[in-house]
DSSP file (Angstrom, degrees, kcal/mol; ACC not computed):
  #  RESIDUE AA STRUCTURE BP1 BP2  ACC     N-H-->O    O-->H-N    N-H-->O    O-->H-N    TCO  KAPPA ALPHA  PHI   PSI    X-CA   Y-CA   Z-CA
    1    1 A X              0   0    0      0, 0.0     2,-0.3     0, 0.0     0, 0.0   0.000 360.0 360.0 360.0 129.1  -56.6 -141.5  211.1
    2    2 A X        -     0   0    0      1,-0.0     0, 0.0     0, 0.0     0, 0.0  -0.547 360.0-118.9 -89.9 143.6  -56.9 -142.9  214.1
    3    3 A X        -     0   0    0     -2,-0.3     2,-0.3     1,-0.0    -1,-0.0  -0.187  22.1-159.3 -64.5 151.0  -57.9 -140.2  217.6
    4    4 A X        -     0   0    0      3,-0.0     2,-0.2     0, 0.0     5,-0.0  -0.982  23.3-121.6-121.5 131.4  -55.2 -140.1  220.4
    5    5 A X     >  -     0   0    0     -2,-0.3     4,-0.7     1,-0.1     5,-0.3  -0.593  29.6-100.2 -90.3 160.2  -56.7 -138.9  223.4
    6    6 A X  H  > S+     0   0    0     -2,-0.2     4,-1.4     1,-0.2     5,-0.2   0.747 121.4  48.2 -21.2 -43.8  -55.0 -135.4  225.1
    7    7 A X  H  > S+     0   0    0      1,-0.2     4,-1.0     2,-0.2     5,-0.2   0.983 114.0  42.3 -77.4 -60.4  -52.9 -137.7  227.8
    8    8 A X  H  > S+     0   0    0      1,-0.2     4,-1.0     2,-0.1    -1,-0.2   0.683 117.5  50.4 -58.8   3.3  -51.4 -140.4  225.4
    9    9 A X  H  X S+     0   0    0     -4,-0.7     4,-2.1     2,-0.2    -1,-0.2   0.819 107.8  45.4-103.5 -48.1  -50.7 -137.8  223.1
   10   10 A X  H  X S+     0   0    0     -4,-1.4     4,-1.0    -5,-0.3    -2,-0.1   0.654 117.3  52.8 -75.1 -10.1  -48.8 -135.3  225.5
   11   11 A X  H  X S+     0   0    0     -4,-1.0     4,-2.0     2,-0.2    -1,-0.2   0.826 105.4  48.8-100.4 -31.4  -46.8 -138.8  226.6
   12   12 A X  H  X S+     0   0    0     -4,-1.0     4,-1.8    -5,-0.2    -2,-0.2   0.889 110.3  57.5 -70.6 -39.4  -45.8 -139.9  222.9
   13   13 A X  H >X S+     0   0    0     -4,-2.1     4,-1.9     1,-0.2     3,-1.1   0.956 112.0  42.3 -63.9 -75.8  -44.5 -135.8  222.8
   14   14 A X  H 3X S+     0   0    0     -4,-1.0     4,-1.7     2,-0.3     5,-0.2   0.796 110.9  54.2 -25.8 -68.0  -42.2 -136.6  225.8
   15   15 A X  H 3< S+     0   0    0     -4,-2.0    -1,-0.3     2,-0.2    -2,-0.2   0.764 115.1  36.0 -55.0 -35.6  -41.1 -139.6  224.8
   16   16 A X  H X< S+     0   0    0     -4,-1.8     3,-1.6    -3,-1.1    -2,-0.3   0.950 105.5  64.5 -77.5 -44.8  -39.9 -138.7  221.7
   17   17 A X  H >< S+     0   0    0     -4,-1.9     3,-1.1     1,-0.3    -2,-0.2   0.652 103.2  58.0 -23.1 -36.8  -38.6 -135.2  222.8
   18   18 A X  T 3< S+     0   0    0     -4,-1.7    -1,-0.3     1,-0.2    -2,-0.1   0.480  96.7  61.5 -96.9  21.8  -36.0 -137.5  225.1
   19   19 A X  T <  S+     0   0    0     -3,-1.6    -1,-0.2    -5,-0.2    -2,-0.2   0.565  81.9  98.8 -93.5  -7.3  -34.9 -139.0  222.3
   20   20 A X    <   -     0   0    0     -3,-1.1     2,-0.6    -4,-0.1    -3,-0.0  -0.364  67.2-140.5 -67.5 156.1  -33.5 -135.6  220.5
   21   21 A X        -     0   0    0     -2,-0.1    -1,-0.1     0, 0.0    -3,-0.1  -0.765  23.5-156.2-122.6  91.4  -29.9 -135.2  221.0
   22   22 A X        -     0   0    0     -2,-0.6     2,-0.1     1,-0.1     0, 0.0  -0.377  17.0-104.7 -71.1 148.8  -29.5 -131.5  221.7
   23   23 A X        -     0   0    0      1,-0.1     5,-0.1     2,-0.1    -1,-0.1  -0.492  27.1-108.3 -68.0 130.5  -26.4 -129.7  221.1
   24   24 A X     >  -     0   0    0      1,-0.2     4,-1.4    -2,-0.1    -1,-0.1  -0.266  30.2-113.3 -73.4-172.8  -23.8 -128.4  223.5
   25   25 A X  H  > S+     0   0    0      2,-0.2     4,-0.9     3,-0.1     3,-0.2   0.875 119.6  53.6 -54.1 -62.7  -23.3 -124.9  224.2
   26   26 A X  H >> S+     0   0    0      1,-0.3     3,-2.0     2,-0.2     4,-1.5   0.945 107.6  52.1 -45.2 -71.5  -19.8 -125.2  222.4
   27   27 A X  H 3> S+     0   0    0      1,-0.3     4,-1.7     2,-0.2    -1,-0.3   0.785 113.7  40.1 -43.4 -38.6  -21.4 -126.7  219.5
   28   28 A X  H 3X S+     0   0    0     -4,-1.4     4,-0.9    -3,-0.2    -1,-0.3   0.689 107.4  58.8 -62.4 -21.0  -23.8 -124.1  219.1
   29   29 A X  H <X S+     0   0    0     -3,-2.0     4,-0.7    -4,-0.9    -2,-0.2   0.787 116.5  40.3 -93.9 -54.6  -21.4 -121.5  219.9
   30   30 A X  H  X S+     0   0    0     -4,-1.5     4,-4.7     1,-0.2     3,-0.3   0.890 112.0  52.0 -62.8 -53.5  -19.5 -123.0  216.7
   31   31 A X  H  < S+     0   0    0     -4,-1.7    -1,-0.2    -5,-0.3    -2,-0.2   0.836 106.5  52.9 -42.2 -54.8  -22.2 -123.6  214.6
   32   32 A X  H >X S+     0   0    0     -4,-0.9     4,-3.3     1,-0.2     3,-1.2   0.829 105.6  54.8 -77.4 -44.4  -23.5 -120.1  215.0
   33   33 A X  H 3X S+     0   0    0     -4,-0.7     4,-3.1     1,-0.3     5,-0.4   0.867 106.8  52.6 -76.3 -23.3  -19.8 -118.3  213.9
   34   34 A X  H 3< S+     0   0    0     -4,-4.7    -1,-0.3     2,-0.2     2,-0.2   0.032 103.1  54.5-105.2  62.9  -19.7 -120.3  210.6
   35   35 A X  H X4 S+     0   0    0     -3,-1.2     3,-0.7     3,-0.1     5,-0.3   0.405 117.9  40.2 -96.3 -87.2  -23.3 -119.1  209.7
   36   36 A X  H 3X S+     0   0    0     -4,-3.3     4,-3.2     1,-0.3     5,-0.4   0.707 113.7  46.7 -29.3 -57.4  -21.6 -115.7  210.3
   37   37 A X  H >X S+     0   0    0     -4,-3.1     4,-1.4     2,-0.3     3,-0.8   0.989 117.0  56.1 -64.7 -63.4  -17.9 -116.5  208.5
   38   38 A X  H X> S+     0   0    0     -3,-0.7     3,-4.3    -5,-0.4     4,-1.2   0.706 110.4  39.9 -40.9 -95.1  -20.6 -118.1  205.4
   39   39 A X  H 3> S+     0   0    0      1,-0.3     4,-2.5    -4,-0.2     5,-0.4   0.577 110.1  55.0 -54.8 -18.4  -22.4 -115.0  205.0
   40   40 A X  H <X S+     0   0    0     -4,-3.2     4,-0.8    -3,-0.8    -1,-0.3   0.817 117.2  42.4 -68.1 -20.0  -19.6 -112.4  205.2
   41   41 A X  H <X S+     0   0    0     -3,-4.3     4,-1.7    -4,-1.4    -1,-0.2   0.857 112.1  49.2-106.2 -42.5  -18.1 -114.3  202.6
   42   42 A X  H  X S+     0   0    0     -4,-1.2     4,-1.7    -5,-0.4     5,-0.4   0.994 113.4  50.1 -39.9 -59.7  -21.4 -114.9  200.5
   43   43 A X  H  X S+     0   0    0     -4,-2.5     4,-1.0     1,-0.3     5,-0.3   0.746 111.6  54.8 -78.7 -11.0  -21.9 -110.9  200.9
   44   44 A X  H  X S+     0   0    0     -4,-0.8     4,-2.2    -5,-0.4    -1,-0.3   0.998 113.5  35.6 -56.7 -71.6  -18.2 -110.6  199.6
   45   45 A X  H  X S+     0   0    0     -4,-1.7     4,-1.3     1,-0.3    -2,-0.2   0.621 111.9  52.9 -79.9 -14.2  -18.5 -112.4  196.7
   46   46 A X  H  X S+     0   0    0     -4,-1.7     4,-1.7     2,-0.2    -1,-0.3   0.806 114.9  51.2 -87.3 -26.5  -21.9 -111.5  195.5
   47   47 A X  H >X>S+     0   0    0     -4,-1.0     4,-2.4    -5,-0.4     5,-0.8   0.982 110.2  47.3 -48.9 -68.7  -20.4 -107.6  196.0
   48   48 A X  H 3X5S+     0   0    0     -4,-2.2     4,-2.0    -5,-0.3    -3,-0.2   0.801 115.1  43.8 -53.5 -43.5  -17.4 -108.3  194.0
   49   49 A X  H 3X5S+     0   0    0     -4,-1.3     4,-2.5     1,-0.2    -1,-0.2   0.773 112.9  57.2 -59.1 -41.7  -19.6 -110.1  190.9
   50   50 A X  H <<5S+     0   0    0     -4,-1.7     4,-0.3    -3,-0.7    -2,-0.3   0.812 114.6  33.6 -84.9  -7.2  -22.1 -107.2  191.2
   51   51 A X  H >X5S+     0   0    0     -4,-2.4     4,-2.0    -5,-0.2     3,-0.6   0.768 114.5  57.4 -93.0 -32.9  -19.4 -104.5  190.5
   52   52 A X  H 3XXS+     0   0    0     -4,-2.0     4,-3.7    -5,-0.8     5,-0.8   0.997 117.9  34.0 -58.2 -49.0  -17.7 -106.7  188.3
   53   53 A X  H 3<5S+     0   0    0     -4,-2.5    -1,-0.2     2,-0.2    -2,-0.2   0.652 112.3  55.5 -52.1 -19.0  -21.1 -106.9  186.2
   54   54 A X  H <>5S+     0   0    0     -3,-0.6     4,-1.0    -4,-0.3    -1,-0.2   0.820 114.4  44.4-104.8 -56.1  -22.4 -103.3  186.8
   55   55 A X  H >X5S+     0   0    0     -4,-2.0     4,-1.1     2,-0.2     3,-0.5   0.944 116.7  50.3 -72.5 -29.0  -18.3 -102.0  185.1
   56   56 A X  H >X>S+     0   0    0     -4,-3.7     4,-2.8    -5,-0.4     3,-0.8   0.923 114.0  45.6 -59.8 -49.7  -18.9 -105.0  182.0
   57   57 A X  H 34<S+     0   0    0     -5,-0.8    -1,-0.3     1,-0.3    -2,-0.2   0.596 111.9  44.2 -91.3  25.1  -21.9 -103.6  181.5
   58   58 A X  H <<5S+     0   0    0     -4,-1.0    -1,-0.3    -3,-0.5    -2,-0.2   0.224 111.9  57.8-102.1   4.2  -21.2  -99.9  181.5
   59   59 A X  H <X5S+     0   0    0     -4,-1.1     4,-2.4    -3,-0.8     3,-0.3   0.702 111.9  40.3 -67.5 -53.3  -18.1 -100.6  179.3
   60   60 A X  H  X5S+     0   0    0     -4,-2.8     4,-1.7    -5,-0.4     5,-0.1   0.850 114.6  52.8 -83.1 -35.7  -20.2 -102.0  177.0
   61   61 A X  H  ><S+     0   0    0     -5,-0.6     4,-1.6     2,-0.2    -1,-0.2   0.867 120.5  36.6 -46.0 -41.5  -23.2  -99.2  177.5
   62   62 A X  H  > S+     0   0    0     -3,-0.3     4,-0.5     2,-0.2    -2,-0.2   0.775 107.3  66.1 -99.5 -21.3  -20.9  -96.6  176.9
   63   63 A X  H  < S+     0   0    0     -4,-2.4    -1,-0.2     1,-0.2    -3,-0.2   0.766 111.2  38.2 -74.3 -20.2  -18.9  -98.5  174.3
   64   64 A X  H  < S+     0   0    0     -4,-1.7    -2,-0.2     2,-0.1    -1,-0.2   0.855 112.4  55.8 -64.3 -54.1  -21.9  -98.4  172.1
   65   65 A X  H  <        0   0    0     -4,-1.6    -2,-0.2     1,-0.2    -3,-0.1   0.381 360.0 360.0 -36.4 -29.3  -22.9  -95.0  173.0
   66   66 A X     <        0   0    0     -4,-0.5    -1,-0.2    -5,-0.0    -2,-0.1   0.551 360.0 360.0-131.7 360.0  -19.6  -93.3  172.0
């Protein structure tokens, strides 16, 4: 691999860096509430599956049992 010295190196970083296309504020802003709206709705349905699961399988514990 060929060595880059410190200067060209810190000038290729730059140069690419103005080529990102950063987000607005708005977009982030958006971005940010449906990571939120996701997980409230993940921790919804993985609640509702583990109580559905937790009452199958203590019908079925108990249905043996008695």
């Amino acid at each position: 691999m060929a060595k880059t010295n410190p200067f060209d190196f810190i000038q290729q970083v730059r140069s690419e860096a103005a080529k990102v296309t950063w987000p607005t504020r708005k977009e982030t802003m958006i971005t940010t509430a449906m990571v939120f709206v996701m997980v409230v709705l993940a921790s919804v349905f993985f609640l509702v599956v583990d109580q559905a699961i937790g009452w199958g399988v203590s019908k079925v514990l108990l249905g043996f049992g008695g």
